[in-house]
C-alpha positions in Angstrom: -7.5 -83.1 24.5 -4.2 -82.9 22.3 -0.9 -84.1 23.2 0.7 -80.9 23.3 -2.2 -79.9 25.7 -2.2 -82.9 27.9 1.9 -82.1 28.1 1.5 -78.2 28.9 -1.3 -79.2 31.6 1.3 -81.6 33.2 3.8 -79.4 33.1 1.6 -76.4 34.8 0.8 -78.8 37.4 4.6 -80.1 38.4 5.4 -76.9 38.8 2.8 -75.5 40.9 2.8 -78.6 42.8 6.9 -78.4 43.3 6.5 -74.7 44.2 4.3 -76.2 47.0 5.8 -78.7 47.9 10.1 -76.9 48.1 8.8 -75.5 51.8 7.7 -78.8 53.3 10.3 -80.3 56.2 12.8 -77.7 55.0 15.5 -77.3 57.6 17.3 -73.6 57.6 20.7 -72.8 58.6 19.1 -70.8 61.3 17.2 -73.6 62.7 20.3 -76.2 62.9 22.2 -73.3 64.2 24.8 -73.6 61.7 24.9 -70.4 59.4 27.6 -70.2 56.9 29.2 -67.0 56.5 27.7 -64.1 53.7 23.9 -66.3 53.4 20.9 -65.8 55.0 19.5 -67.8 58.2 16.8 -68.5 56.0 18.4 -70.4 53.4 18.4 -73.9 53.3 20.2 -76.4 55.1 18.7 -79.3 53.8 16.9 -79.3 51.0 15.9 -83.0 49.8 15.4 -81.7 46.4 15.3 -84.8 45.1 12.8 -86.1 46.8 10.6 -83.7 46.8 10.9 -83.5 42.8 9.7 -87.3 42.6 7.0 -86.6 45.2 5.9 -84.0 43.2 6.0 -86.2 40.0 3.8 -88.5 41.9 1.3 -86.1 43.3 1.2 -84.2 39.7 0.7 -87.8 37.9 -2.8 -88.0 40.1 -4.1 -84.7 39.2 -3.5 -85.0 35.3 -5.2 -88.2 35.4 -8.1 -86.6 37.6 -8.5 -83.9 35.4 -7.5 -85.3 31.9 -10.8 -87.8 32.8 -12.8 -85.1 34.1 -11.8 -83.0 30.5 -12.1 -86.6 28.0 -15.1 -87.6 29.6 -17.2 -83.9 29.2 -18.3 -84.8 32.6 -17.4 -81.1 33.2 -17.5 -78.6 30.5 -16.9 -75.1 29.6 -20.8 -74.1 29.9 -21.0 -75.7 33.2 -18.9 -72.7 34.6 -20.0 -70.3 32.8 -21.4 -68.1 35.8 -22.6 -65.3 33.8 -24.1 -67.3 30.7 -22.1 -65.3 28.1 -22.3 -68.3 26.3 -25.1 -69.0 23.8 -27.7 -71.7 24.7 -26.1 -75.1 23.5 -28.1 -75.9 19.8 -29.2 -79.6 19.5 -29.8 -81.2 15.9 -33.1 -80.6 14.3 -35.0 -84.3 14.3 -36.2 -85.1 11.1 -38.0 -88.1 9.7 -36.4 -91.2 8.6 -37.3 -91.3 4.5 
């Protein structure tokens, strides 16, 4: 795996992983009771962006390792998903005599 690919997975995974983590122990106006005039009840009262932006970090940091092993090591690869064998039987070097 490349740099620029090992970045780009990282960065796919901080994302996703912040998009699921924005919802957790968010409190709404509408659940404090405190809705400021022209928003939503549904919009955020507290947030903890913060904090949720270096859980994230640490929760993405454990997944790249995971799967940067998984993809260095070849414990997993392509032709191990390939579920309707598109791809071509894998060719091993002819054996020839030594001299």
């Amino acid at each position: 795996m490349g740099i620029t690919s090992a970045i780009v997975l990282y960065a796919v995974l901080w994302f996703v992983t912040f998009l699921i983590v924005i919802p957790f122990r968010l409190k709404t106006q509408g659940d404090v009771g405190e809705i400021v005039y022209g928003t939503q009840a549904g919009a955020p009262h507290e947030h903890g962006l913060k904090n949720k932006a270096w859980i994230t970090t640490a929760i993405a940091a454990v997944l790249w390792t995971i799967i940067f092993y998984v993809v260095v090591s070849g414990s997993i690869t392509v032709r191990d998903i390939d579920m309707f064998n598109r791809m071509a039987p894998e060719v091993s070097e002819p054996r020839g005599t030594d001299g």
